[in-house]
C-alpha positions as CSV (number, residue, x, y, z in Angstrom):
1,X,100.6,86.4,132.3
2,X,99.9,87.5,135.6
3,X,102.3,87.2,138.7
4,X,102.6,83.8,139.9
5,X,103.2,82.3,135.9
6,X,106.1,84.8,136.3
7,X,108.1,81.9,137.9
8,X,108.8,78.0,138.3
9,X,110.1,75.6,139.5
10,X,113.2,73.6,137.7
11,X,115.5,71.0,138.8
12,X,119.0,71.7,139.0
13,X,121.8,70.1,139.2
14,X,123.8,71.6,141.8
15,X,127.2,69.3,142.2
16,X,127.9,66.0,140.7
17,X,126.0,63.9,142.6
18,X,123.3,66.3,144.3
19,X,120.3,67.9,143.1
20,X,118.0,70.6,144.5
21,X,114.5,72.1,143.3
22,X,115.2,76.1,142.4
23,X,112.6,79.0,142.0
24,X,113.5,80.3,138.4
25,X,112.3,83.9,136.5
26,X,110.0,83.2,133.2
27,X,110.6,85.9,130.8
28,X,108.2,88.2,129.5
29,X,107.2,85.9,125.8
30,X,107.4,87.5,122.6
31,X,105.0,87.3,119.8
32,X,106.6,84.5,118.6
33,X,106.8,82.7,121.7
34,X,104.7,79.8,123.9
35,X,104.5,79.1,127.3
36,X,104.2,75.9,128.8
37,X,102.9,74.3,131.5
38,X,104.2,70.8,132.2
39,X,102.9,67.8,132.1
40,X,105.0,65.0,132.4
41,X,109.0,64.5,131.6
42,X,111.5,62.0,131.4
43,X,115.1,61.2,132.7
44,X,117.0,60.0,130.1
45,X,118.9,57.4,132.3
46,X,122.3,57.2,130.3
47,X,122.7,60.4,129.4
48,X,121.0,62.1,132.4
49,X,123.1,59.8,135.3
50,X,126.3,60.9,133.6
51,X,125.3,64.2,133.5
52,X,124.6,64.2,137.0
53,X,127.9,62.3,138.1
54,X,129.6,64.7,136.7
55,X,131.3,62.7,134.2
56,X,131.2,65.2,131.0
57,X,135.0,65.5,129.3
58,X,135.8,69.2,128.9
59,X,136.1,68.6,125.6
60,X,132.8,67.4,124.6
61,X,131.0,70.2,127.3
62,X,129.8,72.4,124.2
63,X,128.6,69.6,122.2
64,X,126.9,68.0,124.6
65,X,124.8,70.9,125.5
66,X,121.2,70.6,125.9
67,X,119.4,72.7,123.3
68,X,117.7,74.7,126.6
69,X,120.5,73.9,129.0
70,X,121.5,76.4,131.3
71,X,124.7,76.7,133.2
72,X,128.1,75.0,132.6
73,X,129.2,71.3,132.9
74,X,129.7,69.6,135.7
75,X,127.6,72.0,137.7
76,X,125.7,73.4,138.4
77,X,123.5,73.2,135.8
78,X,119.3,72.9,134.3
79,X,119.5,69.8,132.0
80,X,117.4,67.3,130.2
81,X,115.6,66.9,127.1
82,X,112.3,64.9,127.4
83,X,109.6,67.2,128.3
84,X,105.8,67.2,127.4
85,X,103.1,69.7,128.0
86,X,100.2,72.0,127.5
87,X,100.6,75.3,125.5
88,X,99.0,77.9,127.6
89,X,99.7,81.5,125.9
90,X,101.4,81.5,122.3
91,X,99.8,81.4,118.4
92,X,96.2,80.5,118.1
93,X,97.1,76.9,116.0
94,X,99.1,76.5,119.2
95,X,97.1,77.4,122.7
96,X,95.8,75.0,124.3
97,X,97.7,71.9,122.4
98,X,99.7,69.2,123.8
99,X,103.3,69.4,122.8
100,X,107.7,68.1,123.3
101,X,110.2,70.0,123.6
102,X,113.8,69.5,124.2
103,X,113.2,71.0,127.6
104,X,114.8,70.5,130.9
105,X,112.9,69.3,134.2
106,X,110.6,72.0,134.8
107,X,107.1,73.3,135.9
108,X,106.6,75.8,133.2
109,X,109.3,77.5,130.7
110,X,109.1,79.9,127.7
111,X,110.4,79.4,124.3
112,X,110.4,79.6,120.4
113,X,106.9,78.1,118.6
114,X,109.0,76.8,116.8
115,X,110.8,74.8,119.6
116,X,107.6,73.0,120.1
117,X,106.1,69.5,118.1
118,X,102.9,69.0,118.6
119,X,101.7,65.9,120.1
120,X,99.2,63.8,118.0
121,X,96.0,63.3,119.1
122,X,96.7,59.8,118.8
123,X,99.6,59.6,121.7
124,X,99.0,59.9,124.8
125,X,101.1,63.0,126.6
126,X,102.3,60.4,129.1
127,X,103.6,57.7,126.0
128,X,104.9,61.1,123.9
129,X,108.3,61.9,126.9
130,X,109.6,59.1,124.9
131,X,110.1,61.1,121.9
132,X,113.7,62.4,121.9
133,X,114.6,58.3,122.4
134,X,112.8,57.3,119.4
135,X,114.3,60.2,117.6
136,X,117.6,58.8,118.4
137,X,116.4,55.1,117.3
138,X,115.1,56.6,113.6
139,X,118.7,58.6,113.6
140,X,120.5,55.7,114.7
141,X,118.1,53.1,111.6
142,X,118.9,55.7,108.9
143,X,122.3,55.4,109.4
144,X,122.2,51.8,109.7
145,X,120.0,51.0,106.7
146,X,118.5,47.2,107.8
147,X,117.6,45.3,105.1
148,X,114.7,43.1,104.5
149,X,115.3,39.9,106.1
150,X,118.7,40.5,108.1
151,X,119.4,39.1,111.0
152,X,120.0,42.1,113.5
153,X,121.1,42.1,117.2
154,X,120.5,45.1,119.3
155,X,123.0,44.6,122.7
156,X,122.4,47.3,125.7
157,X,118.3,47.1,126.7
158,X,118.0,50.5,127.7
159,X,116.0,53.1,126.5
160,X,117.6,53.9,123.4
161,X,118.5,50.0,122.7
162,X,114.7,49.4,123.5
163,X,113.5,51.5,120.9
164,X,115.5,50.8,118.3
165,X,114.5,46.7,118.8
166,X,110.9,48.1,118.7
167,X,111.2,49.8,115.5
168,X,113.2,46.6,114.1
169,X,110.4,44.9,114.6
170,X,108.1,46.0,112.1
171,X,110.5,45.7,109.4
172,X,109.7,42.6,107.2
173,X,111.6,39.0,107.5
174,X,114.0,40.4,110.2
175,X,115.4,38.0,112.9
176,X,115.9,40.9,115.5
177,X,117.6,39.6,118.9
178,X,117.6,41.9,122.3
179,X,121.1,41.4,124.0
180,X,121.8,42.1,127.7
181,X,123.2,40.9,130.9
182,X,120.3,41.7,132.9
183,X,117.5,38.7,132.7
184,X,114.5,40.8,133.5
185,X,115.3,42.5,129.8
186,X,113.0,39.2,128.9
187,X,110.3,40.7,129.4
188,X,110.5,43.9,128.2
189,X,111.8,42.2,124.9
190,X,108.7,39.9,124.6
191,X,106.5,43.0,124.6
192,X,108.8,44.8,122.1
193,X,108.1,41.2,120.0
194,X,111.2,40.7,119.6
195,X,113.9,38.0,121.3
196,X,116.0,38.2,124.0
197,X,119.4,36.8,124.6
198,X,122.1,37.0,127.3
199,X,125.2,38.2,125.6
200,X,126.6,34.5,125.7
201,X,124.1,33.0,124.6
202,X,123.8,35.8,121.3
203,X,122.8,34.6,118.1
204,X,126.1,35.6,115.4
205,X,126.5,35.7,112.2
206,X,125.0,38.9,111.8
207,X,124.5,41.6,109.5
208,X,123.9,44.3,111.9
209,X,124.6,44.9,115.6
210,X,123.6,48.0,117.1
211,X,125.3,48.8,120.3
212,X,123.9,51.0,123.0
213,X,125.1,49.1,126.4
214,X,128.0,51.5,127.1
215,X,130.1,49.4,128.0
216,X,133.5,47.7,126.3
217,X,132.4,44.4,126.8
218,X,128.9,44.9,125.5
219,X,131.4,46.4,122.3
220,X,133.4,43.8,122.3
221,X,130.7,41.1,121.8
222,X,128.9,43.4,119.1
223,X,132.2,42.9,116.9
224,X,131.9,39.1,117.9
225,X,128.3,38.5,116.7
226,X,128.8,40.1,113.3
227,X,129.2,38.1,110.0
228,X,131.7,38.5,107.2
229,X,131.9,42.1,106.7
230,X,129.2,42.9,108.9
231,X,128.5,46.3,111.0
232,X,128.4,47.9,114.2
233,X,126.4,51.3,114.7
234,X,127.9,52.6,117.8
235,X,125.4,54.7,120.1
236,X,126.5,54.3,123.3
237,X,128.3,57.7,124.6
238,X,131.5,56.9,127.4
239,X,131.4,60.9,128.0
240,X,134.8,60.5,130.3
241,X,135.8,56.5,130.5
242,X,138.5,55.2,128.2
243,X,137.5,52.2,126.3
244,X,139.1,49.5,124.4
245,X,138.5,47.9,121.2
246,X,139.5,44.7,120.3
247,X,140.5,45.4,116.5
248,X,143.0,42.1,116.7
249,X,141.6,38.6,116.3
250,X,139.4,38.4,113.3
251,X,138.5,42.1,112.8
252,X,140.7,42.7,110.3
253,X,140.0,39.2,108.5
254,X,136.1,39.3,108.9
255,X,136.0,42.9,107.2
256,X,134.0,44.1,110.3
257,X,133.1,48.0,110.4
258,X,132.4,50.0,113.7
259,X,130.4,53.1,112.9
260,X,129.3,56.2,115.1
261,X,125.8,57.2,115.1
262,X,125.0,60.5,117.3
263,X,121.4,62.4,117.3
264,X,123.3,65.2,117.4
265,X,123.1,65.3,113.2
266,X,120.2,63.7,110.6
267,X,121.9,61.0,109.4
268,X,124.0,61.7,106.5
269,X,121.5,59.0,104.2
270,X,118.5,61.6,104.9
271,X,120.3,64.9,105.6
272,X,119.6,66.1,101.8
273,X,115.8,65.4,102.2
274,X,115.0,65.9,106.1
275,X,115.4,68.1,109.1
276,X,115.0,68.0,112.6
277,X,111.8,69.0,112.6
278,X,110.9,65.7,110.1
279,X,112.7,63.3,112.1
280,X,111.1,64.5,115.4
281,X,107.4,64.6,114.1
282,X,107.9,61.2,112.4
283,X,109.3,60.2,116.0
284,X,106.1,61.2,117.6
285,X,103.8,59.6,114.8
286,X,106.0,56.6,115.8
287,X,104.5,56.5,119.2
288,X,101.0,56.2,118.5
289,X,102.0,52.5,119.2
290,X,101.1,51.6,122.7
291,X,104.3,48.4,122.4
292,X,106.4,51.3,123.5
293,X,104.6,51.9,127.2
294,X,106.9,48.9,128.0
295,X,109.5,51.5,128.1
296,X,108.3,53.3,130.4
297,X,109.5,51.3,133.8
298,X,109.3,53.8,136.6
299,X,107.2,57.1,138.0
300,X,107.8,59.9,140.6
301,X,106.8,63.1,141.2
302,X,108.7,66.4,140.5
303,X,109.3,66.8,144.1
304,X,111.1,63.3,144.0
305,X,113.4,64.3,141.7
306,X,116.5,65.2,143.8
307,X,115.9,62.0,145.9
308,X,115.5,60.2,142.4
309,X,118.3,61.0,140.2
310,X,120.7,59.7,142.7
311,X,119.4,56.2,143.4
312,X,119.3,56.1,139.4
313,X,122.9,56.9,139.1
314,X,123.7,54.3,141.6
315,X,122.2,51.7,139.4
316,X,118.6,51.6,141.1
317,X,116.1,50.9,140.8
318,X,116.6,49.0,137.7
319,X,114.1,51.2,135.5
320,X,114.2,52.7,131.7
321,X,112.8,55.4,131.6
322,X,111.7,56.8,134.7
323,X,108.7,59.3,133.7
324,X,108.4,62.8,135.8
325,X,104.4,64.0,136.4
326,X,103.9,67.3,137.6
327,X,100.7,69.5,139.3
328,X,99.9,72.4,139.4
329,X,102.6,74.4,140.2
């Protein structure tokens, strides 16, 4: 490379609550290794807003790590998982393709080939920063198992929630219902082709409820729109708030089940027969469906970022994913 690719530019989190744009060293790539120029990324609202509010626990610090992360919770710290670019120096089956990588906000940034999944021609790099979401919804289906014909609420219309009702959809004879407090979820739902609800106005009795609202009472309601020994897959994340669970009334009586699902792992029901590696190509194949541009609900540039993150963590604007494009740097 020659002297300017020797450094870029990467978003950092510098104390809960304020970001800055850093200068940052590449290092000199092995044989093994890519660079990568950047295309576009993604802020992962949920994750990335309690990340930058400071709100990790001290215990969960090391398992929360980013796979590229650098630094130490709260701050300040390189974080963030949704990037997408262009390989411009690494093996000849990889220069010159589009690819994700677990990678934090950056301009360009060196690492293993075989961090890297590349892109189908099919997806579009600005559609493919939603990857590492729809690897969490295929995580979060295999360890729910829907079955034809259930009746399925998803409560939380976030990215993650989103994605899972999108791939609920194509399953066969499914009544799949989109549950949140905000009405403008409507339309995002309608696009997904699948309903929409306000959470008192939820169809129950059913066999699934997957919950990614973060919040008790979205919880709380999950347990209440369940059958008779129904299920909850739990992906929201608190990171430091306590939360209650109401296991009185008829939890007990109903049979009902509350049961964790976290990307973190393959779901134990394909662990024996897939890897990361499966799950996050099958992710990107996934995408090839343009139903999941609705997720995409906001823009800025790079630049923007430290003016960006905090508006987000204050609850606005009211995006999904807000998607990251960067020049040259």
């Amino acid at each position: 490379m020659d002297r300017l690719d020797h450094t870029a530019r990467a978003f950092w989190l510098k104390e809960p609550g304020e970001g800055e744009i850093r200068p940052v060293p590449l290092p000199e790539p092995g044989p093994d290794d890519v660079v990568v120029r950047t295309l576009f990324s993604g802020v992962s609202r949920g994750t990335e807003t309690l990340v930058f509010r400071g709100g990790v626990p001290r215990s969960q610090a090391t398992i929360m790590r980013a796979p590229f992360q650098d630094g130490e919770f709260p701050a300040p710290v390189l974080y963030g998982y949704l990037n997408v670019g262009v390989v411009e120096q690494g093996p000849d089956e990889l220069r010159g393709r589009t690819v994700f990588c677990l990678y934090p906000h950056q301009t360009r940034y060196v690492v293993p080939a075989t961090a890297v999944t590349v892109v189908p021609d099919d997806v579009p790099p600005a559609r493919a920063v939603l990857a590492g979401t729809v690897e969490t919804a295929v995580n979060a289906l295999w360890d729910a198992g829907p079955l034809l014909g259930d009746r399925i609420a998803v409560v939380g219309a976030g990215m993650v929630g989103c994605s899972v009702a999108a791939l609920l959809a194509r399953f066969p004879g499914v009544r799949v219902q989109l549950v949140d407090v905000e009405p403008g979820r409507a339309e995002i739902a309608a696009a997904l082709g699948v309903g929409f609800a306000h959470p008192d106005a939820a169809l129950g009795d059913c066999d699934l409820v997957v919950h990614a609202s973060a919040t008790e009472a979205g919880l709380a309601r999950s347990l209440e729109l369940l059958g008779n020994e129904g299920e909850v897959i739990e992906l929201s994340w608190y990171g430091d708030r306590p939360v209650r669970i109401p296991l009185g009334e008829a939890f007990h009586s109903r049979r009902l089940t509350i049961r964790a699902s976290q990307v973190g792992q393959v779901a134990g029901a394909r662990r024996a027969r897939r890897d990361y590696a499966d799950r996050m190509a099958l992710a990107l194949r996934l995408l090839a469906d343009p139903v999941f541009d609705a997720l995409v609900t906001g823009e800025c540039a790079f630049t923007e970022l430290p003016d960006v993150l905090p508006r987000l963590a204050a609850g606005e604007p009211d995006a999904l994913c807000v998607r990251v494009r960067y020049g040259e740097p």
